[in-house]
TORKOL-4160 file (C-alpha; in steps of 0.2 Angstrom, whole numbers, padded with zeros to 4 digits, m for minus):
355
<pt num="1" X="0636" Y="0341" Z="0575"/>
<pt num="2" X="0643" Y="0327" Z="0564"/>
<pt num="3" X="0645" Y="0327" Z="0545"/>
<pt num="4" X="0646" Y="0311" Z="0537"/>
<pt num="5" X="0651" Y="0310" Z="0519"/>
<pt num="6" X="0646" Y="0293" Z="0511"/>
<pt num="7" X="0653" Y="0290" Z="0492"/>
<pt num="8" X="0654" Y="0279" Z="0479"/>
<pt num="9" X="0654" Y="0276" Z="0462"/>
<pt num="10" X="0637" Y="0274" Z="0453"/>
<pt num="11" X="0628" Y="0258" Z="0457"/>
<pt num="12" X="0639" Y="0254" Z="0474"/>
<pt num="13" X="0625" Y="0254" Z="0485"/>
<pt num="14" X="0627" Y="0270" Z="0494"/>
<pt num="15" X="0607" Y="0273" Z="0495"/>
<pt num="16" X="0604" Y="0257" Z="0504"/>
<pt num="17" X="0618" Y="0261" Z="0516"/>
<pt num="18" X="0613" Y="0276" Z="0521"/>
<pt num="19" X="0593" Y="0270" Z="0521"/>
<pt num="20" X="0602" Y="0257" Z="0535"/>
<pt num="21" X="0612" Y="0270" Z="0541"/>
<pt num="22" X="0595" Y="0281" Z="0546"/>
<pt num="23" X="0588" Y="0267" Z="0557"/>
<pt num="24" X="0603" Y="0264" Z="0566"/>
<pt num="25" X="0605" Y="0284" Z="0571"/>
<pt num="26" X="0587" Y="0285" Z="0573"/>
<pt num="27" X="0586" Y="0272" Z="0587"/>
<pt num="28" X="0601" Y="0282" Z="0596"/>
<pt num="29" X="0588" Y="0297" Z="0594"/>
<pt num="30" X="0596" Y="0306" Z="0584"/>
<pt num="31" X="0591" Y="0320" Z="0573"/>
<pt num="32" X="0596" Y="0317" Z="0555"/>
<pt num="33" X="0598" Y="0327" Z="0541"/>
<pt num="34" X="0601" Y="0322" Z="0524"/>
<pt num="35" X="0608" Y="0329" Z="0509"/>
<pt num="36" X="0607" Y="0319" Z="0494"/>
<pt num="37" X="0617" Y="0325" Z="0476"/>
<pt num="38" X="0613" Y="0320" Z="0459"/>
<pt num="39" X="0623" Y="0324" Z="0443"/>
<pt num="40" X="0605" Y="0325" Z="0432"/>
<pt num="41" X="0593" Y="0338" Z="0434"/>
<pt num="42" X="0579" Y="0326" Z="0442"/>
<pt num="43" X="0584" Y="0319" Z="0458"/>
<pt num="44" X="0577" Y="0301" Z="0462"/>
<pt num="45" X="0586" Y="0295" Z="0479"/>
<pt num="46" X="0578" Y="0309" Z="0489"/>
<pt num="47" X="0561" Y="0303" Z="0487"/>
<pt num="48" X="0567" Y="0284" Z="0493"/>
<pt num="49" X="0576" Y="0290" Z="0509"/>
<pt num="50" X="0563" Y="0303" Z="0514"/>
<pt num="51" X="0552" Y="0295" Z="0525"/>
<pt num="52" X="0554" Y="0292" Z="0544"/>
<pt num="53" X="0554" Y="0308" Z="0548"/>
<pt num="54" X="0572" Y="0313" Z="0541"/>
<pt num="55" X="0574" Y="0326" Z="0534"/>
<pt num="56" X="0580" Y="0328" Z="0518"/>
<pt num="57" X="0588" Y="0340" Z="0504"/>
<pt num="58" X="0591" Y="0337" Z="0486"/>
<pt num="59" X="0605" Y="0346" Z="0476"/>
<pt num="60" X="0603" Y="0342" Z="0460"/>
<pt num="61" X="0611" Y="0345" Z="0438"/>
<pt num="62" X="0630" Y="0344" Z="0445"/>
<pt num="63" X="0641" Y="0339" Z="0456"/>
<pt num="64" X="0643" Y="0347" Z="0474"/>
<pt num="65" X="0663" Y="0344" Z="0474"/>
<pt num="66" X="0665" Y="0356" Z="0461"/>
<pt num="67" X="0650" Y="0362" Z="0450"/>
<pt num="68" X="0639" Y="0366" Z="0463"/>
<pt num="69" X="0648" Y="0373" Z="0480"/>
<pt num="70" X="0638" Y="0388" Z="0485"/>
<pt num="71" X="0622" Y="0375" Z="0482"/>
<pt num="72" X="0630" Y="0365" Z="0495"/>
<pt num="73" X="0634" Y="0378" Z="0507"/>
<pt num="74" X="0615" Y="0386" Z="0506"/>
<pt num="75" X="0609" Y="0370" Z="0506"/>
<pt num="76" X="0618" Y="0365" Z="0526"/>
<pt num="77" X="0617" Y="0382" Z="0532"/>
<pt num="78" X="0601" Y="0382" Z="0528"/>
<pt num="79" X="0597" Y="0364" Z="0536"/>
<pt num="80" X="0607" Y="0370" Z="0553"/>
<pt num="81" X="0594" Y="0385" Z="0556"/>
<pt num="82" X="0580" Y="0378" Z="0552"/>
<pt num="83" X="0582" Y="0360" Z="0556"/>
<pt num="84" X="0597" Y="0359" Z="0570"/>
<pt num="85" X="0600" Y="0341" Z="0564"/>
<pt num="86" X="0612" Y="0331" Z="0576"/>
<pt num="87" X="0620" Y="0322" Z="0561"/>
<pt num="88" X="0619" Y="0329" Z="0543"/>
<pt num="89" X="0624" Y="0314" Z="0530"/>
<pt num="90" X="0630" Y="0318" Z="0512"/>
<pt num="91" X="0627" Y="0306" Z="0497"/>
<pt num="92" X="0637" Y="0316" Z="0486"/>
<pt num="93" X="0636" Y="0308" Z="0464"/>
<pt num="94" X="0643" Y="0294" Z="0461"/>
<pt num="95" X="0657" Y="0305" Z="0452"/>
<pt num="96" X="0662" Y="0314" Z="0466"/>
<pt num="97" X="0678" Y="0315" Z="0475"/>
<pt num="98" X="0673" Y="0314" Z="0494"/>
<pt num="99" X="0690" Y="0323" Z="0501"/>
<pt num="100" X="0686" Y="0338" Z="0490"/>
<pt num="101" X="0667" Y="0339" Z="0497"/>
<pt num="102" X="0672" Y="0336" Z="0514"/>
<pt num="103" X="0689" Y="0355" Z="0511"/>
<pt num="104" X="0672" Y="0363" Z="0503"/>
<pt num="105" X="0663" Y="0363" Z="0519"/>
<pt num="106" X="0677" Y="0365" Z="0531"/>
<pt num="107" X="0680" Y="0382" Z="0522"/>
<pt num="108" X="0662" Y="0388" Z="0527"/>
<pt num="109" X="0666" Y="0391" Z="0545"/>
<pt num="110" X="0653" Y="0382" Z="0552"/>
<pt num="111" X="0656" Y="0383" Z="0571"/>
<pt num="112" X="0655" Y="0363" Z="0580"/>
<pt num="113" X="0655" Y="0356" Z="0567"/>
<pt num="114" X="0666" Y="0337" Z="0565"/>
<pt num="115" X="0670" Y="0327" Z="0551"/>
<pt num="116" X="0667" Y="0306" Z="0553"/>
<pt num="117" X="0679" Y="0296" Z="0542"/>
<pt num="118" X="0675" Y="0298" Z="0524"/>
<pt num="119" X="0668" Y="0282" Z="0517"/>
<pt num="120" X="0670" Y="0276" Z="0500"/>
<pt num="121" X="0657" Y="0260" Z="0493"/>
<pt num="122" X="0663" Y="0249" Z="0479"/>
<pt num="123" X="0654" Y="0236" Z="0469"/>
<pt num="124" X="0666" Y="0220" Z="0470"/>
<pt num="125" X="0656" Y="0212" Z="0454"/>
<pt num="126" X="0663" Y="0229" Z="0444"/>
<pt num="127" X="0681" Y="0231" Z="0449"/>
<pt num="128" X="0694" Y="0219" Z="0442"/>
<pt num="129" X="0712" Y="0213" Z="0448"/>
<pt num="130" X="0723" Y="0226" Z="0440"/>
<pt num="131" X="0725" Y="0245" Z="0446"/>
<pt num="132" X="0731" Y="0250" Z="0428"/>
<pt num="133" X="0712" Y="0246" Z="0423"/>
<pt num="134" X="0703" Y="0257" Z="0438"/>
<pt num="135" X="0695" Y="0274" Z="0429"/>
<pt num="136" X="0705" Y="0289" Z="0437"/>
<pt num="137" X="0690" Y="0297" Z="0444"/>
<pt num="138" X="0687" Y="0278" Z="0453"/>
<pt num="139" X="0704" Y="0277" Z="0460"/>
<pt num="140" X="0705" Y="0295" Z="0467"/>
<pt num="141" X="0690" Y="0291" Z="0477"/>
<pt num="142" X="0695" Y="0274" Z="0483"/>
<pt num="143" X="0712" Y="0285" Z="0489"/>
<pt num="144" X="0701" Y="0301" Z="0497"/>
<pt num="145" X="0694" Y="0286" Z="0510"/>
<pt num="146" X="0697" Y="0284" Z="0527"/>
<pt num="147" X="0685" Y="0267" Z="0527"/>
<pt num="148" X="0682" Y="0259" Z="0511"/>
<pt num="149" X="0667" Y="0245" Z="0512"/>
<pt num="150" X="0663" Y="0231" Z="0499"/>
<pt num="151" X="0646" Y="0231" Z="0497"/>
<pt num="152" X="0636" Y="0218" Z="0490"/>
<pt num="153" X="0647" Y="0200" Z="0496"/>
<pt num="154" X="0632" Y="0191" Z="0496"/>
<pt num="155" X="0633" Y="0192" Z="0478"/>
<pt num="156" X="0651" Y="0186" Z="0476"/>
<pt num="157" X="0663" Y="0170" Z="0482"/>
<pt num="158" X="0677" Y="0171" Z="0494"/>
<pt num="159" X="0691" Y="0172" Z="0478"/>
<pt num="160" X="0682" Y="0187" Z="0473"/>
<pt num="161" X="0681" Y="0197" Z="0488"/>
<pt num="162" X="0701" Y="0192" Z="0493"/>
<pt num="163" X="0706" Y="0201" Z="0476"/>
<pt num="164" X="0697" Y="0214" Z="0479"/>
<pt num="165" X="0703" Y="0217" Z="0497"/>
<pt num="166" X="0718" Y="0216" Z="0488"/>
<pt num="167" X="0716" Y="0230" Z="0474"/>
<pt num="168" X="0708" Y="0242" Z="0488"/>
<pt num="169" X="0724" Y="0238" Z="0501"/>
<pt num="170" X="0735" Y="0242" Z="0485"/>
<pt num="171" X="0727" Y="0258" Z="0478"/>
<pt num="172" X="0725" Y="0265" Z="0496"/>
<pt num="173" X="0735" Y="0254" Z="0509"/>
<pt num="174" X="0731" Y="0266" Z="0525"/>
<pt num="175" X="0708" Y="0263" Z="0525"/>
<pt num="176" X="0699" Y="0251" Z="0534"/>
<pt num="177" X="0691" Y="0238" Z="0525"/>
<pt num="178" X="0673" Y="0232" Z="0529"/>
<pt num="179" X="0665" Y="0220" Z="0520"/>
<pt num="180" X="0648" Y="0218" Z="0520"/>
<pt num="181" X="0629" Y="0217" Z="0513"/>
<pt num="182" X="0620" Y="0233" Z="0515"/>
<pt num="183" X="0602" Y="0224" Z="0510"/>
<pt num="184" X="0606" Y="0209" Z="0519"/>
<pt num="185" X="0610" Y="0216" Z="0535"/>
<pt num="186" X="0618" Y="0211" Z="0553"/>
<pt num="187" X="0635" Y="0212" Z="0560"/>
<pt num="188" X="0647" Y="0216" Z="0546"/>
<pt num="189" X="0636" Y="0232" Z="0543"/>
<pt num="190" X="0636" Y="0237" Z="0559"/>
<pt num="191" X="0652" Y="0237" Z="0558"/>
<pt num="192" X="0654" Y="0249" Z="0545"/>
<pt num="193" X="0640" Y="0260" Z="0555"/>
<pt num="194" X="0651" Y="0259" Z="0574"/>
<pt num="195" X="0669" Y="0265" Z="0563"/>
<pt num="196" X="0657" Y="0279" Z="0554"/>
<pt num="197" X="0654" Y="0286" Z="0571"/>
<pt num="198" X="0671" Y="0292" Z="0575"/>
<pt num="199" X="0679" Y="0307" Z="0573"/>
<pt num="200" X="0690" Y="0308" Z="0554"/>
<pt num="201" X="0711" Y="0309" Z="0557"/>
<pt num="202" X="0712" Y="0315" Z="0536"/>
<pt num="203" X="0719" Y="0331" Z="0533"/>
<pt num="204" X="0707" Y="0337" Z="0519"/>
<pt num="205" X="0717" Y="0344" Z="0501"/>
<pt num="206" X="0715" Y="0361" Z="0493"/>
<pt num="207" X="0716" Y="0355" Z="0475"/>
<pt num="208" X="0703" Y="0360" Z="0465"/>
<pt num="209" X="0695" Y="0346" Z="0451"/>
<pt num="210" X="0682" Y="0344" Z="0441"/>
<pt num="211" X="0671" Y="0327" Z="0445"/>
<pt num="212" X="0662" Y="0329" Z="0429"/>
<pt num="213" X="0675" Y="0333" Z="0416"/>
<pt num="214" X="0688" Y="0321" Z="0421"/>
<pt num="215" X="0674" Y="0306" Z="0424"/>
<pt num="216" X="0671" Y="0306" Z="0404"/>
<pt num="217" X="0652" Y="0300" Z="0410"/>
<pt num="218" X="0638" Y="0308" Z="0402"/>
<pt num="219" X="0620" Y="0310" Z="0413"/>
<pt num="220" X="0601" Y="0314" Z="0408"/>
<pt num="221" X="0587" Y="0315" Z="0420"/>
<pt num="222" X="0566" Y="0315" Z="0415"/>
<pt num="223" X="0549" Y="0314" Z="0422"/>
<pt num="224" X="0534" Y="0307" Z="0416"/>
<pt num="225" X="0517" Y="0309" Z="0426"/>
<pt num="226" X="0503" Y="0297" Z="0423"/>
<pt num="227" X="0489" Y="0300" Z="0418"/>
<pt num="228" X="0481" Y="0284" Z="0422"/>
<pt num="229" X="0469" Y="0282" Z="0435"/>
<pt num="230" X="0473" Y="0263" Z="0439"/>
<pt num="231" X="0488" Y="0257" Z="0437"/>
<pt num="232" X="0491" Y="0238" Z="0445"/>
<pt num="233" X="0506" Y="0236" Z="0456"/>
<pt num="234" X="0511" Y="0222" Z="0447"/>
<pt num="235" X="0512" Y="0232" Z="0430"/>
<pt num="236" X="0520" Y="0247" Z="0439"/>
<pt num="237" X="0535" Y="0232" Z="0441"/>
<pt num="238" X="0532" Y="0226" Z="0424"/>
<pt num="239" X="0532" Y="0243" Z="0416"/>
<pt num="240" X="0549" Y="0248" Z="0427"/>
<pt num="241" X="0559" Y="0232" Z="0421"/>
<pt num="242" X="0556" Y="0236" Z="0405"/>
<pt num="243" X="0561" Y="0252" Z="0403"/>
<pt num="244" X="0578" Y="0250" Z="0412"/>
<pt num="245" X="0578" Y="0234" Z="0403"/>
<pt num="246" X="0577" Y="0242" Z="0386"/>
<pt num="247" X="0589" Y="0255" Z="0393"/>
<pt num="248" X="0604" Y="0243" Z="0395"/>
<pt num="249" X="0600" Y="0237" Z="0380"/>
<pt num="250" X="0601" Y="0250" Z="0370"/>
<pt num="251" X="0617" Y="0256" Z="0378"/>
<pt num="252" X="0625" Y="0240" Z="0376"/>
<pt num="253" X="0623" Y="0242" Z="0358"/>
<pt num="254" X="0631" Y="0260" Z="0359"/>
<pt num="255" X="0646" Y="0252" Z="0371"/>
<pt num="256" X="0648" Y="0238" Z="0376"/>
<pt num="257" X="0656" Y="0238" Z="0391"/>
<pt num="258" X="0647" Y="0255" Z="0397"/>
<pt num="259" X="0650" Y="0257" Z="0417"/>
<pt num="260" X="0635" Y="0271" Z="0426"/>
<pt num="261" X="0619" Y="0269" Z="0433"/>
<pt num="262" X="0601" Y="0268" Z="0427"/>
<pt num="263" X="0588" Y="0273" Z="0441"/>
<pt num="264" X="0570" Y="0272" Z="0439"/>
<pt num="265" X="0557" Y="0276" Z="0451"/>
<pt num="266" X="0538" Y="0274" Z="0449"/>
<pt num="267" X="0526" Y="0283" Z="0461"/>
<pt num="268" X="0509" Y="0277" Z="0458"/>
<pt num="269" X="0495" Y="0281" Z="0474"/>
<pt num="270" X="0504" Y="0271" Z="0489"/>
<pt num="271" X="0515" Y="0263" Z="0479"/>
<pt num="272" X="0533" Y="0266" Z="0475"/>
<pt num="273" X="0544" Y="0255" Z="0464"/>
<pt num="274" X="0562" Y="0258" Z="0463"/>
<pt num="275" X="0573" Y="0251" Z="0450"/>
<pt num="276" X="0591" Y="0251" Z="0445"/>
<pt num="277" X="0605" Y="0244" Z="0432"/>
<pt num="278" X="0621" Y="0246" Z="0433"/>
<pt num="279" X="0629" Y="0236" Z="0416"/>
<pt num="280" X="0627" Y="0225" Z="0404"/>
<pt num="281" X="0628" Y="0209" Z="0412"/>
<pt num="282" X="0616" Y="0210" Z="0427"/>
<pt num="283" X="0597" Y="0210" Z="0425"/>
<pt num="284" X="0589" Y="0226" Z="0433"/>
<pt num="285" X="0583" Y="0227" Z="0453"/>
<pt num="286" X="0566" Y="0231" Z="0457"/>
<pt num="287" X="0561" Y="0238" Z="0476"/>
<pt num="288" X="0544" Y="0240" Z="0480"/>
<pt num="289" X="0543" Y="0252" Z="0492"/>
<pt num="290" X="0528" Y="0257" Z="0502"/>
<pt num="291" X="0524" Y="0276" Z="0507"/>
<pt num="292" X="0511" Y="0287" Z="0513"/>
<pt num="293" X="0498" Y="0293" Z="0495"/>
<pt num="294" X="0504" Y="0301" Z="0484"/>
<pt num="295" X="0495" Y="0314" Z="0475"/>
<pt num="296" X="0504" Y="0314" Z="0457"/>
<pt num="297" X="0509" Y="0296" Z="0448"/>
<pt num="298" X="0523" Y="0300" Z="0441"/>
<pt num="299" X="0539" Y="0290" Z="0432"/>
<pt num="300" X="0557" Y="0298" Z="0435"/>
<pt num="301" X="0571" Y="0291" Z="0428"/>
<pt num="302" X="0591" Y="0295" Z="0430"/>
<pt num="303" X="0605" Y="0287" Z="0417"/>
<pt num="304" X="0622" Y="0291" Z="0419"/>
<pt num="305" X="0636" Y="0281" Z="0411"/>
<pt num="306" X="0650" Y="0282" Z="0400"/>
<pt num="307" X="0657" Y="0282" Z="0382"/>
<pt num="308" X="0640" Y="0287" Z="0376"/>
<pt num="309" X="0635" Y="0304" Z="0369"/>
<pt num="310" X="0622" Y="0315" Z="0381"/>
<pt num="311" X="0613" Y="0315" Z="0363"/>
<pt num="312" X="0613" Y="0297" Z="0361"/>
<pt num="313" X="0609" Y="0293" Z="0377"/>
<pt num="314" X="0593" Y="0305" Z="0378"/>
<pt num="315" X="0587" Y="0299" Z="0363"/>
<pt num="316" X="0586" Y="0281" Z="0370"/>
<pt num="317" X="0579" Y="0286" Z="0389"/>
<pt num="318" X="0565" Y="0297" Z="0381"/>
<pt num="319" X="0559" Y="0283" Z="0366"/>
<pt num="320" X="0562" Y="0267" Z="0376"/>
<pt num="321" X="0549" Y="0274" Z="0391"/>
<pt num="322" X="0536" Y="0282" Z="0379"/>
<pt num="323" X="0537" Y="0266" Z="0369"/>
<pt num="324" X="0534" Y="0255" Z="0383"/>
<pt num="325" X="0522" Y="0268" Z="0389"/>
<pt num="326" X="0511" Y="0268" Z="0376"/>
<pt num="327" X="0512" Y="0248" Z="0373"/>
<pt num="328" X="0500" Y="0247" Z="0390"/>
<pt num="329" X="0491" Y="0260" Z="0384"/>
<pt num="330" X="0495" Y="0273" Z="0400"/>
<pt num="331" X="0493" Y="0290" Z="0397"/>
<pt num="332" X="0506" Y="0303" Z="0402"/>
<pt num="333" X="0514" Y="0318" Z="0404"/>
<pt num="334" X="0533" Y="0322" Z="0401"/>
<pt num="335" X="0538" Y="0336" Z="0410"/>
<pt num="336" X="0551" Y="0346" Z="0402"/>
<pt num="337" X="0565" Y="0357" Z="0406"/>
<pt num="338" X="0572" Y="0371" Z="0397"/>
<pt num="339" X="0582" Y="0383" Z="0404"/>
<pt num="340" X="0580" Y="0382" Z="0421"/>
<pt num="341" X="0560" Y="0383" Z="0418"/>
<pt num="342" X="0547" Y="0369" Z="0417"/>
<pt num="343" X="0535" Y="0367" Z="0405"/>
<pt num="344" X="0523" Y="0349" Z="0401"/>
<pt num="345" X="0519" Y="0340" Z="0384"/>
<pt num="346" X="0505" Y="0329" Z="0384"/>
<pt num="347" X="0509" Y="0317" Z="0375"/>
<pt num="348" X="0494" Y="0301" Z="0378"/>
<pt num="349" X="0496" Y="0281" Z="0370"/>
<pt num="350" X="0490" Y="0289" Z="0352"/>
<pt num="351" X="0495" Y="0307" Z="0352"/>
<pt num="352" X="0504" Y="0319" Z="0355"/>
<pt num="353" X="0503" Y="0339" Z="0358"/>
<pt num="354" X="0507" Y="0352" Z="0367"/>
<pt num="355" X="0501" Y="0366" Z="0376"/>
């Protein structure tokens, strides 16, 4: 059985990768598991990659390198018995550090089990020239990989992507580097997926850190369910820029040069519109996604970046989608999370109260 463990910082494209990563497996016939690790308490990726007859796990409110180990442990013991995936793939936060994952699991015993090479994606648009200016958090994963792939060259000229192969071949001079567009396609990514496939040289590290403390990044998760009978596709897309729109925005104002990643999903009957943000200078990306009906509508959205206060940066989530909410007149519900228990406020376009 195969572990693969796919990092990257927030907004590197991991998700499309490994949606990619699922067909390619899946027409070798194999059996794939997937374990997918958010840092806020509402987990969004699972429901994108879910389909297809993968099965999938979310781990969520942590990291699985540090905060949340036994989680992680439950969660592939659990898969094994019940599942016997051939191939179980791990999309650990976008804070993780893939090396300290990959000791975690090796110190559960699981018999059979092999490692592939630990991947690390990066964002070329988001990383500059000069090492000194790498977060530390950024450069100790770039250094945990065995293959390091630049994601998103379709978005970049040649100059851009030679500098970056440069800063990768300087931080960690011993990876592979593949370059590549995961939502384009074709030969450079299947590329990636044939050195993914073999069995990881690494020695894994004992040292124990903290993703979350030494990443400075602050993280809130929500959910809204509709209310609203009929909602047009085309104002689900609407609605979704919007809010990630007014999102950046916002923590533009609070910091300027603010590095994370703002994920929405909007789950309305057959329809499902992902959207994402990764900083101040790019406009957001909306996915429409088709999948079987669903019986909740519902909005989730994830924001994790940093140099902005957790209280700042819930105040903003929460105001900026009940505004735009309540604009179209769509009535909801926001699902609240105290404690470990849920409870609902209903909250429509003119009111609010609780119950």
């Amino acid at each position: 059985m195969k572990c693969m463990i796919i990092g990257g910082f927030l907004g590197s494209g991991k998700t499309t990768t490994i949606r990619k990563l699922i067909e390619y497996l899946g027409a070798q016939g194999q059996r794939i598991a997937i374990i997918v690790n958010e840092i806020g308490e509402i987990g969004i990726d699972g429901d994108t990659i879910s389909d297809g007859g993968v099965e999938t796990r979310e781990i969520t409110n942590g990291c699985v390198c540090c905060t949340l180990r036994i989680s992680m442990e439950y969660t592939i013991k659990n898969l094994i018995a019940s599942y016997r995936p051939d191939t179980i793939i791990i999309e650990p936060t976008g804070i993780a550090f893939p090396r300290q994952i990959k000791s975690n699991i090796e110190s559960m015993g699981i018999p059979e089990m092999r490692f592939t090479p630990i991947v690390n994606l990066v964002d070329p648009c988001r990383l500059g020239s000069d090492e000194g200016d790498l977060q530390n958090f950024v450069k100790n994963q770039i250094e945990d990989a065995e293959v390091l792939g630049i994601n998103k060259v379709d978005l970049i000229g040649q100059e851009k992507l030679l500098e970056t192969c440069l800063l990768l071949r300087k931080v960690n001079p011993k990876a592979r580097i593949v370059h590549f567009s995961a939502r384009q396609g074709g030969e450079a990514l299947d590329k990636l997926f044939s050195l993914i496939g073999r069995n990881s040289q690494n020695k894994t590290i004992n040292e124990a850190r903290n993703s979350v403390e030494m990443s400075g990044v602050s993280a809130y998760s929500t959910e809204f369910e509709i209310i609203s009978q009929e909602i047009p596709l085309e104002t689900s897309v609407s609605v979704s820029g919007q809010i990630l729109d007014g999102i950046r925005n916002r923590v533009t104002e609070l910091n300027p040069e603010f590095t994370g990643h703002i994920k929405l999903s909007f789950t309305h009957k057959e329809d499902f519109v992902k959207g994402s943000v990764t900083s101040a200078y790019e406009k957001p990306e909306i996915e429409i996604l088709k999948k079987e009906s669903n019986s909740r509508s519902r909005i989730k959205i994830l924001s994790a970046v940093t140099s902005v206060s957790r209280e700042e940066l819930i105040k903003t989530v929460d105001t900026t989608v009940t505004g735009q909410l309540e604009n179209r007149q769509i009535s909801y519900i926001k699902v609240e999370k105290n404690d470990n228990v849920s409870r609902q406020s209903t909250i429509g376009p003119f009111q609010q109260k609780y119950f």
